[in-house]
MMTF fields as JSON, N, C-alpha, C and O atoms, coordinates in Angstrom:
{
  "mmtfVersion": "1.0.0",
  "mmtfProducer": "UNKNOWN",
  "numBonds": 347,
  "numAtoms": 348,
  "numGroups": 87,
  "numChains": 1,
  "numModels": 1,
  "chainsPerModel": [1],
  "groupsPerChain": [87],
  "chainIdList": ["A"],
  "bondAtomList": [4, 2, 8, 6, 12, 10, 16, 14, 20, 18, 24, 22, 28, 26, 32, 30, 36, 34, 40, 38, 44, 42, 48, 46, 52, 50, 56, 54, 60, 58, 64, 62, 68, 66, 72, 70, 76, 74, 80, 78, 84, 82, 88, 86, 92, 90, 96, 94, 100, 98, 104, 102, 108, 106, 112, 110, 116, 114, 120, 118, 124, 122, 128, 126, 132, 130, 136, 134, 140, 138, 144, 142, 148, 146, 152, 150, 156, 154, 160, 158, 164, 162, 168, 166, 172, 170, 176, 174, 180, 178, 184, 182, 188, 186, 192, 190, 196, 194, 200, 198, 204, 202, 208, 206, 212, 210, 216, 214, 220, 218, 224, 222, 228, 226, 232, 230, 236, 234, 240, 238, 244, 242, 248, 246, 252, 250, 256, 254, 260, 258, 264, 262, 268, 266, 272, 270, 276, 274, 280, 278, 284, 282, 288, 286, 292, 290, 296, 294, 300, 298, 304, 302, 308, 306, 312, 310, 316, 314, 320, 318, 324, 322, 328, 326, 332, 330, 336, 334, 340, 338, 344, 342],
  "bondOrderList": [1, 1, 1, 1, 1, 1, 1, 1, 1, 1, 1, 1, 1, 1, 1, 1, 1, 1, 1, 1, 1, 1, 1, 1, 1, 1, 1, 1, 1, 1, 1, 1, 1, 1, 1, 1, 1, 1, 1, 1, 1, 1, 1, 1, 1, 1, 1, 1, 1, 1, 1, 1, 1, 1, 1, 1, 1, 1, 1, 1, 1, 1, 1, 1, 1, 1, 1, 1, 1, 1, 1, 1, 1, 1, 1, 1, 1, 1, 1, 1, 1, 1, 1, 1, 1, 1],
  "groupList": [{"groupName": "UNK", "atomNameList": ["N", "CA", "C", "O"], "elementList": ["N", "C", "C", "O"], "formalChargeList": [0, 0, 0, 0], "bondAtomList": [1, 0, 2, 1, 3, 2], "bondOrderList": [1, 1, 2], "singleLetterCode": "X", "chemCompType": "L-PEPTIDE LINKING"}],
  "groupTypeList": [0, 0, 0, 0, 0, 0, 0, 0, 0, 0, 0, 0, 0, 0, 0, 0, 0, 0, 0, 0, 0, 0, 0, 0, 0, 0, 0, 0, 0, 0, 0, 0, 0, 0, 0, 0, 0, 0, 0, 0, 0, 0, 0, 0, 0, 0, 0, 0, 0, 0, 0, 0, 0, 0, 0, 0, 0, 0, 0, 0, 0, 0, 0, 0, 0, 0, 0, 0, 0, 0, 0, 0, 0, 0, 0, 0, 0, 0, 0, 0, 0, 0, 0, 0, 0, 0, 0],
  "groupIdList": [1, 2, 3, 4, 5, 6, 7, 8, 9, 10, 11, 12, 13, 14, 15, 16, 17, 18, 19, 20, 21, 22, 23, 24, 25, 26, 27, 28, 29, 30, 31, 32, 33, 34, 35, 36, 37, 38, 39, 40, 41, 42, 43, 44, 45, 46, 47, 48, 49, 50, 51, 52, 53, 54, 55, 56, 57, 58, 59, 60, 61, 62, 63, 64, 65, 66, 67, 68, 69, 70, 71, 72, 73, 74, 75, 76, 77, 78, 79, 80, 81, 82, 83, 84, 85, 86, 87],
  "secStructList": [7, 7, 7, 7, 6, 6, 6, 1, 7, 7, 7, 6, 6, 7, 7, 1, 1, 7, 1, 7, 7, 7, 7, 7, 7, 7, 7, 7, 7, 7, 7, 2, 2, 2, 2, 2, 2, 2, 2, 2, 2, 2, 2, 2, 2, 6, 7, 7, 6, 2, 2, 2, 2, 2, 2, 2, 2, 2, 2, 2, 2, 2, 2, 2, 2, 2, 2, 2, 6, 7, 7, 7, 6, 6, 1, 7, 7, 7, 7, 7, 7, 7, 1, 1, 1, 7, 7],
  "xCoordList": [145.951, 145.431, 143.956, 143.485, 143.398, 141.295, 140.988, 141.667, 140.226, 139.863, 139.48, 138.934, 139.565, 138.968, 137.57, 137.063, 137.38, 135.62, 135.604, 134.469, 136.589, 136.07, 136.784, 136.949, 136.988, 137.057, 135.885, 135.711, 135.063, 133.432, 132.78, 131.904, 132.616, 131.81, 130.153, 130.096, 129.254, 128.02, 127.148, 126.78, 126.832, 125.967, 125.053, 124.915, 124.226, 123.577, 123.607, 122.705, 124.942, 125.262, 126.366, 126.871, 126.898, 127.353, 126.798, 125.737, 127.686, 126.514, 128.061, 128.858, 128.218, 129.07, 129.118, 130.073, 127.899, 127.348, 127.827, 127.522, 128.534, 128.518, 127.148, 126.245, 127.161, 125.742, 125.819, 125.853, 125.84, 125.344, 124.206, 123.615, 123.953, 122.914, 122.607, 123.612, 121.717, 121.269, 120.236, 119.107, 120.943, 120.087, 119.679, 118.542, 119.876, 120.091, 119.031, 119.029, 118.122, 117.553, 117.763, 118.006, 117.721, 118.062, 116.695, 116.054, 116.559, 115.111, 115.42, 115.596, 115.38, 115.413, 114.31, 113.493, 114.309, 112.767, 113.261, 114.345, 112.464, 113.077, 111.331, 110.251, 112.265, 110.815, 110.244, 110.899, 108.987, 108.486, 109.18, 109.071, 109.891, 110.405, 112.225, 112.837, 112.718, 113.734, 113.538, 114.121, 112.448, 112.072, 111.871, 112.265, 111.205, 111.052, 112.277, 112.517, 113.072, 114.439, 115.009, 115.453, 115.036, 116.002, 115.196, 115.917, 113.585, 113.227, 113.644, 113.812, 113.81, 113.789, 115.629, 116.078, 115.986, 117.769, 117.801, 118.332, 117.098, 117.299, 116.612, 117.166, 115.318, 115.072, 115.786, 115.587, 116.66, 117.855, 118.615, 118.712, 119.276, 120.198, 119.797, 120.529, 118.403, 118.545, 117.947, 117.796, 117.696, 118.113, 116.778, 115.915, 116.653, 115.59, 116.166, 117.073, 115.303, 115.611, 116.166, 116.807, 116.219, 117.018, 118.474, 119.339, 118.703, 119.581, 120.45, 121.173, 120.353, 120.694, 121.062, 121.97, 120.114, 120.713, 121.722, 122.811, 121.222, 122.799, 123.827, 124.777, 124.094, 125.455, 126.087, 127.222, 124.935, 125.144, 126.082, 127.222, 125.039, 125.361, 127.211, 128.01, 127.307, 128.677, 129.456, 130.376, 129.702, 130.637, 130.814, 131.966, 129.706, 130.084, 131.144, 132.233, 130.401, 130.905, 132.579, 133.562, 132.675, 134.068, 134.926, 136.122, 134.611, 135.159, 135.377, 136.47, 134.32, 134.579, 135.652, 136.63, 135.44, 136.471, 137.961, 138.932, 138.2, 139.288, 140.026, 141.163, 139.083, 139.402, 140.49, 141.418, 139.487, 139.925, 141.344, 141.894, 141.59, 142.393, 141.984, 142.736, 140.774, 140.051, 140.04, 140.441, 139.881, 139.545, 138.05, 137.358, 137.517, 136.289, 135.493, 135.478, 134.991, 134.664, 133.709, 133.253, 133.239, 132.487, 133.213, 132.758, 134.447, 135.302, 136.653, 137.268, 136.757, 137.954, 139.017, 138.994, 140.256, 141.271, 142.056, 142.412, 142.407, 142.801, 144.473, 145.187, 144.949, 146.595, 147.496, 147.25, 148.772, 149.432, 150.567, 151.166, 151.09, 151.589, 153.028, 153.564, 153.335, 155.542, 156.004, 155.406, 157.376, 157.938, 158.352, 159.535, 157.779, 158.463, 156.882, 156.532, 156.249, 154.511, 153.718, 153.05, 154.162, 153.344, 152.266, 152.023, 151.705, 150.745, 151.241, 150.634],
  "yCoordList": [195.119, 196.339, 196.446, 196.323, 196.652, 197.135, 198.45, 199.219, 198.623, 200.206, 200.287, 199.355, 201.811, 202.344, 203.337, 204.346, 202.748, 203.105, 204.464, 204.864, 205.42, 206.613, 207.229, 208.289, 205.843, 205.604, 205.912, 206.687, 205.21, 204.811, 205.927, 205.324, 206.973, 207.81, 207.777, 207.261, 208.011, 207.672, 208.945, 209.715, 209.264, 210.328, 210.092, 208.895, 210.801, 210.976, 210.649, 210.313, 210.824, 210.474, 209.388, 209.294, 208.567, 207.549, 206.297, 206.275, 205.016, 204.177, 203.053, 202.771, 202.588, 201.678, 200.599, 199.845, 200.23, 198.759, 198.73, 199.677, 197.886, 197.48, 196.876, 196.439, 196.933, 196.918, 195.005, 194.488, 194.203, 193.334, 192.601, 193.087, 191.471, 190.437, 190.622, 190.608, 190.739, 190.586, 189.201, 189.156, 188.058, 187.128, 187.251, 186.786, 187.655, 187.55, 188.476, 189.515, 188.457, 188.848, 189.182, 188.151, 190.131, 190.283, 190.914, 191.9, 189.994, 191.097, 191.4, 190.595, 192.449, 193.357, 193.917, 194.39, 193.809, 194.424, 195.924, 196.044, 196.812, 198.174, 198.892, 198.858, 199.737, 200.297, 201.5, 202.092, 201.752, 202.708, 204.125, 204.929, 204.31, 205.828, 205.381, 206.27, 204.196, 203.785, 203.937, 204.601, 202.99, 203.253, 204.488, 205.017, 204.965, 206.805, 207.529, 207.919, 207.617, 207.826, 207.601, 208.481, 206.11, 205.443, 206.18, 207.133, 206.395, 206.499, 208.225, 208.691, 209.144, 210.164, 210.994, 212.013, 210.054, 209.916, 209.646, 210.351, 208.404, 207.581, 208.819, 208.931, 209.627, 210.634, 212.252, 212.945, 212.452, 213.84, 212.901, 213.304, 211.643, 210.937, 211.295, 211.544, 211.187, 211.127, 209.279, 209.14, 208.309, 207.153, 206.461, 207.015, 205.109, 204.188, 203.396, 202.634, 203.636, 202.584, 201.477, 201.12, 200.656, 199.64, 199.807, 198.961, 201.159, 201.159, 201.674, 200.807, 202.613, 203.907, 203.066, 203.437, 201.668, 200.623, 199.985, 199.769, 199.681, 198.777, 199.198, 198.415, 200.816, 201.498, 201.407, 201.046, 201.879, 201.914, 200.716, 200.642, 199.845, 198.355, 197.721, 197.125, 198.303, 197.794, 198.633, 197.97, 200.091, 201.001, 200.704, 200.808, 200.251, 199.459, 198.576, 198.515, 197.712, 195.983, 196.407, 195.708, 197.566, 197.723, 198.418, 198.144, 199.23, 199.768, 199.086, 199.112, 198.074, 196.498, 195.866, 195.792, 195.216, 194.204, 194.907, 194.221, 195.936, 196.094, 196.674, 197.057, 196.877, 196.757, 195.492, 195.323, 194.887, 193.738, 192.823, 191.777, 193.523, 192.986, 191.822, 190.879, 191.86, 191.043, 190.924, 192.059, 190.397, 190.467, 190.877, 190.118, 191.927, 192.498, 191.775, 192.405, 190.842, 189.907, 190.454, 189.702, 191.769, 192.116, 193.144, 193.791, 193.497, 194.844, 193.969, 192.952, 194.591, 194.265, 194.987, 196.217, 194.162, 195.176, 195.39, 194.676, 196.801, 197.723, 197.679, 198.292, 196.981, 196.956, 198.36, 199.254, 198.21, 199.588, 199.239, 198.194, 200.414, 199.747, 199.647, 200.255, 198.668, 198.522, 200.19, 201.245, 199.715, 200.896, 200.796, 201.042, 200.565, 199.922, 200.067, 199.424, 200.674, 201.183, 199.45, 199.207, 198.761, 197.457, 197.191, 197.885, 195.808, 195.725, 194.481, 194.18],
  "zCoordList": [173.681, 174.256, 173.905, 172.774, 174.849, 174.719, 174.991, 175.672, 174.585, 174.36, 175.102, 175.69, 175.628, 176.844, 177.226, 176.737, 177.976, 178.193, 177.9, 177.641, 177.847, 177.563, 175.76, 175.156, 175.565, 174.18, 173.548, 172.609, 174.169, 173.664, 174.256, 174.876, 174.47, 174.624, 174.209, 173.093, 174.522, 173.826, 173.12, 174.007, 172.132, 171.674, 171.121, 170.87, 170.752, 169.489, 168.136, 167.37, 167.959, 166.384, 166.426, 165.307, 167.285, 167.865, 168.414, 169.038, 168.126, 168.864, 169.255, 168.36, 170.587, 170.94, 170.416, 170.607, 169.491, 169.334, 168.183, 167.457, 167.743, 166.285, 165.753, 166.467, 164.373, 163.309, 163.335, 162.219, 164.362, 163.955, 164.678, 165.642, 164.179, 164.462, 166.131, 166.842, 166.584, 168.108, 168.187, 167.698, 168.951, 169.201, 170.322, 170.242, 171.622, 173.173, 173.685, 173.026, 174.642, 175.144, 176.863, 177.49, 177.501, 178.929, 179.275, 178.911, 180.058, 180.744, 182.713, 183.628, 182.694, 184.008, 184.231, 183.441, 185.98, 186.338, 187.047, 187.618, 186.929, 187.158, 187.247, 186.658, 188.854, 189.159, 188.273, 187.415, 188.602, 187.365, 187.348, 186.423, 188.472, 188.56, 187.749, 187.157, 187.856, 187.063, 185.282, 184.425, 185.263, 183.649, 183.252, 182.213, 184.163, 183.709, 183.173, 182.031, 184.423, 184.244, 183.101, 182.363, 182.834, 181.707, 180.853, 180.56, 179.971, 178.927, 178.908, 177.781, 180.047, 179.549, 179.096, 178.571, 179.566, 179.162, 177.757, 176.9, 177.565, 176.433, 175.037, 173.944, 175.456, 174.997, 174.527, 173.529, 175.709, 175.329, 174.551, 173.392, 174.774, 173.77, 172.002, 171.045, 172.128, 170.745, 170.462, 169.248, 171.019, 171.153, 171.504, 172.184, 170.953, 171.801, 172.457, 172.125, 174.141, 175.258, 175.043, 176.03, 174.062, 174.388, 174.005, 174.23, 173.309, 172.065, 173.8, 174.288, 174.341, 175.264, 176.622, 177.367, 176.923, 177.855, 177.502, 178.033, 176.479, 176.101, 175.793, 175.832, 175.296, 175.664, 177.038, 177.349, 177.89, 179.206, 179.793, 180.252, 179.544, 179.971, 179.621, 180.344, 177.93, 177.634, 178.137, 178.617, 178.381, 178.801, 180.084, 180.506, 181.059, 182.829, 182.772, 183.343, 181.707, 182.008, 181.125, 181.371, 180.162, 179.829, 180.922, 180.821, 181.916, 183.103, 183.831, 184.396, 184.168, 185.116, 184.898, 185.642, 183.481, 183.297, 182.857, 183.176, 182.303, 182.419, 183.16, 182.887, 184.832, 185.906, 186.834, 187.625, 185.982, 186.723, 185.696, 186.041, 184.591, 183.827, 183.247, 183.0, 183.017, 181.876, 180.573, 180.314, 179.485, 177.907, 178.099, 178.778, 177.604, 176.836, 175.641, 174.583, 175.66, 174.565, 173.727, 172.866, 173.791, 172.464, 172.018, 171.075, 172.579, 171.769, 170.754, 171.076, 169.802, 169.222, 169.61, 169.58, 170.091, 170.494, 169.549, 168.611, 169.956, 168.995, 168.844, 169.638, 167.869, 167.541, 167.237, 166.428, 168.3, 167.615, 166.969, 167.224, 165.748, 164.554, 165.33, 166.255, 164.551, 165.155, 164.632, 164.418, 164.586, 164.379, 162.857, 162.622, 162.11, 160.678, 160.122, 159.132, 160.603, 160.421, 159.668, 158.664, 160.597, 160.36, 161.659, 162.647, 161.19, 162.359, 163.256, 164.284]
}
């Protein structure tokens, strides 16, 4: 079982991303009234632009794929206990 995109909610005092290592770089071209947009979202968030895209970005691609009945490869799925309260 994978968690569900509205599992992940995004806030302020929340962050979808787990605390690790970022090697990967994505670069997107986006018109200036887009960037506007994104920076002034990313601003009520509480959040820096890249932090506020890349929520964005994983909560899609988690609606996508477990659309499509995919595995989510940056979420850990979440085990429910037996009935004998094991895992």
């Amino acid at each position: 079982m994978t968690r569900q995109a509205s599992d992940l909610k995004c806030n302020a005092q929340c962050s979808t991303v787990p605390s690790m290592a970022k090697s990967q770089v994505l670069q997107i071209r986006l018109t200036d009234a887009e960037k506007q947009g994104f920076q002034e979202a990313a601003d009520l968030a509480g959040i820096a632009l890249s932090s506020w895209v890349r929520e964005r970005l994983r909560l899609a691609a988690i609606r996508d794929l477990e659309s499509a009945g995919r595995m989510i490869p940056f979420v850990e799925p979440i085990h429910s206990r037996g009935r004998n309260g094991g895992s």
